[in-house]
SERO-4910 file (N, C-alpha, C, O; in steps of 0.05 Angstrom, whole numbers):
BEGIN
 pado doro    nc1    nc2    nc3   cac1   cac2   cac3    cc1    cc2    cc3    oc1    oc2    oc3
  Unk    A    516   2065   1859    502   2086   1873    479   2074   1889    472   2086   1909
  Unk    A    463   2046   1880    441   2043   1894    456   2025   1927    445   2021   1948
  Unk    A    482   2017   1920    492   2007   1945    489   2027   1965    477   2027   1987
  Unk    A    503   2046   1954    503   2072   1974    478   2076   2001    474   2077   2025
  Unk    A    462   2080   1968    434   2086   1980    417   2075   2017    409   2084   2039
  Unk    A    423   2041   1991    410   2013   2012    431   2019   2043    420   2024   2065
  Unk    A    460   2018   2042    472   2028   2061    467   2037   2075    461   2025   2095
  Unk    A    464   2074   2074    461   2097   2080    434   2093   2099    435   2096   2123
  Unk    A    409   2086   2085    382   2076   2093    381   2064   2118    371   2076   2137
  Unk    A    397   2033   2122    399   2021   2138    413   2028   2160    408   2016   2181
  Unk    A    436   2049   2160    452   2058   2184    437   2076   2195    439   2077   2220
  Unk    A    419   2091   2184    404   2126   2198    385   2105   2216    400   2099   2235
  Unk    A    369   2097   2218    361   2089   2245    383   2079   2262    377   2085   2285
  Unk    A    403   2066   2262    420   2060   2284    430   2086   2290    419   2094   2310
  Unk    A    442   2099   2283    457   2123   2286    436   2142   2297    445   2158   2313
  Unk    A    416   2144   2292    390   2156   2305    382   2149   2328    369   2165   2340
  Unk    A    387   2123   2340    387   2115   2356    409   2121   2380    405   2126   2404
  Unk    A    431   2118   2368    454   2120   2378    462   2153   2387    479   2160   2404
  Unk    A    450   2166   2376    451   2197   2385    427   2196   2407    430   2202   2430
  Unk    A    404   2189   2396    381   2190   2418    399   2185   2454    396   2197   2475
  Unk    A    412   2167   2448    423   2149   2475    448   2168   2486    450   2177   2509
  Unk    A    461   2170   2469    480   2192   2479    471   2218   2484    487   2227   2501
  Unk    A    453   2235   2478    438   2249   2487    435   2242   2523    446   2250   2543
  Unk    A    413   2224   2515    406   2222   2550    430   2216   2571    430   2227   2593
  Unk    A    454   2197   2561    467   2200   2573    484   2225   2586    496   2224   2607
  Unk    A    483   2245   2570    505   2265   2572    469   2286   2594    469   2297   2615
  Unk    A    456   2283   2582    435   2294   2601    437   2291   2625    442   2310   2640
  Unk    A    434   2272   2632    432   2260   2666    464   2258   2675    468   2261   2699
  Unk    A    483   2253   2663    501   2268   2676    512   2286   2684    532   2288   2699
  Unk    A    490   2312   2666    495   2339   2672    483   2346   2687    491   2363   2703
  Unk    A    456   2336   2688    441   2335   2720    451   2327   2743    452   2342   2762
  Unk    A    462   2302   2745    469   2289   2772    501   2306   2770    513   2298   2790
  Unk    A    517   2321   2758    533   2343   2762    525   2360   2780    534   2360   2803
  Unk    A    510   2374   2771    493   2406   2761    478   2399   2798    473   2415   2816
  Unk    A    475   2380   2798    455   2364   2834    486   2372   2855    487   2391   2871
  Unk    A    507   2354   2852    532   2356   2859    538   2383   2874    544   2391   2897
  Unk    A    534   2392   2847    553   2430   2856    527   2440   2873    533   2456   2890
  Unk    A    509   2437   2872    482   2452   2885    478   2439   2910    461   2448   2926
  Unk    A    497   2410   2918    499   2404   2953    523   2417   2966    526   2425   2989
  Unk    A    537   2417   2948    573   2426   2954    566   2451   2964    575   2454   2987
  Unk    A    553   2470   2956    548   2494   2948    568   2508   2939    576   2529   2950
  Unk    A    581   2495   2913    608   2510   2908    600   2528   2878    614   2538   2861
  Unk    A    570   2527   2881    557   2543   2854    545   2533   2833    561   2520   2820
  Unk    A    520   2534   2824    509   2533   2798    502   2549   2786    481   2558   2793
  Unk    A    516   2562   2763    508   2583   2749    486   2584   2733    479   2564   2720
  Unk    A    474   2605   2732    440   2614   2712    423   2599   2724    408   2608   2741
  Unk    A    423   2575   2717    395   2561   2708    404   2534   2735    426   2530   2745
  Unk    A    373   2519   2741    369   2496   2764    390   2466   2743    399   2464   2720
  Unk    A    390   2452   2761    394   2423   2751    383   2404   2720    393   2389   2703
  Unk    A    358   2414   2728    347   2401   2708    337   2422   2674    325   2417   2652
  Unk    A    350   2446   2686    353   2464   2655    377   2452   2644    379   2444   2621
  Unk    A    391   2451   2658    426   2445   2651    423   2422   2639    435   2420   2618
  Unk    A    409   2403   2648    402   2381   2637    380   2373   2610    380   2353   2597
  Unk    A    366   2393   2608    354   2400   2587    366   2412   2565    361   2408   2541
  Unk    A    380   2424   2573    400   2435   2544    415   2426   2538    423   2431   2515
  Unk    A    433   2404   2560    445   2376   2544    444   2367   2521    458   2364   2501
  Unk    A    408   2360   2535    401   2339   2525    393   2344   2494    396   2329   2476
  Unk    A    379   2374   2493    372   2390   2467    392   2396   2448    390   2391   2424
  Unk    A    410   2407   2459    439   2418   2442    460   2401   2445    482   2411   2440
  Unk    A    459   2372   2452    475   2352   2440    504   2364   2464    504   2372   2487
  Unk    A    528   2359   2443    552   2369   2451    555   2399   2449    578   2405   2455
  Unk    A    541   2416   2444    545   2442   2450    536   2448   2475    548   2461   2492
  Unk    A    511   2436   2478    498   2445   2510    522   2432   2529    532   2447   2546
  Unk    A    531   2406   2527    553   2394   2545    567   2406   2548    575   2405   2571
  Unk    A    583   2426   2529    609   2436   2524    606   2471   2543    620   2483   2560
  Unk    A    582   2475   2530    567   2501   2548    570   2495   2586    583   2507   2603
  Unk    A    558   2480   2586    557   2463   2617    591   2476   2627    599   2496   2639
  Unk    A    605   2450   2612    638   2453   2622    649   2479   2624    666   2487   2641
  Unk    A    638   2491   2604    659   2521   2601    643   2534   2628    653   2543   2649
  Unk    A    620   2533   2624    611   2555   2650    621   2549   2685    627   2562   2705
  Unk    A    618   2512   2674    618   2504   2719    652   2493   2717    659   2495   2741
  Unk    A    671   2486   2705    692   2456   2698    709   2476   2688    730   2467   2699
  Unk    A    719   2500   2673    732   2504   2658    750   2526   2670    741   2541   2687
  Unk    A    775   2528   2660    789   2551   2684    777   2573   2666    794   2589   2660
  Unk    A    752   2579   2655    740   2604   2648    723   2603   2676    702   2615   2673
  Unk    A    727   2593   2699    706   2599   2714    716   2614   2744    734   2600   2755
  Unk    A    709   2635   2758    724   2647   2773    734   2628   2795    723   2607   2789
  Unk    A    747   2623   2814    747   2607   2834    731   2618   2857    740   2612   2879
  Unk    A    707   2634   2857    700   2641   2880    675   2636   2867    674   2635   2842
  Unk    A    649   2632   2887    632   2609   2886    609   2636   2873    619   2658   2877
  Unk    A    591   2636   2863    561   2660   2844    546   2671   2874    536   2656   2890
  Unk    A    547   2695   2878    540   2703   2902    502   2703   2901    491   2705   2879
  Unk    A    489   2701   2919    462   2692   2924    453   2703   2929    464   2708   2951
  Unk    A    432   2720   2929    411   2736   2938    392   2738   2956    376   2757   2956
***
């Protein structure tokens, strides 16, 4: 059991790390996305570039997955969020 322990100990900072990193990565790619569709002007839904990228970065793979379903996913109409 104390192997476990010593193990377990020594992996949570890499793995803590290793999410920290993947985080940012999936962040700034949802930004420089989320940038993409907002020159195209083929639509950014709700929120600017850098919210989209903020909730990435906050909600891990849910915010990513959120991202996809709303801008990427055939849940999305093919006609572009009308503007005000």
């Amino acid at each position: 059991m104390k192997d476990i322990a010593e193990f377990t100990g020594a992996i949570a900072p890499i793995a803590a790390i290793a999410v920290l990193i993947l985080n940012i990565v999936m962040a700034l790619a949802v930004n420089r996305d989320a940038k993409h569709l907002v020159a195209a002007r083929s639509g950014l839904f709700l929120l600017s570039p850098f919210v989209w990228g903020l909730i990435a970065f906050v909600f891990s793979l849910a915010g990513f997955a959120l991202y996809w379903a709303v801008h990427h996913s055939s849940l999305r109409s093919a006609a572009p969020p009308q503007t005000r």
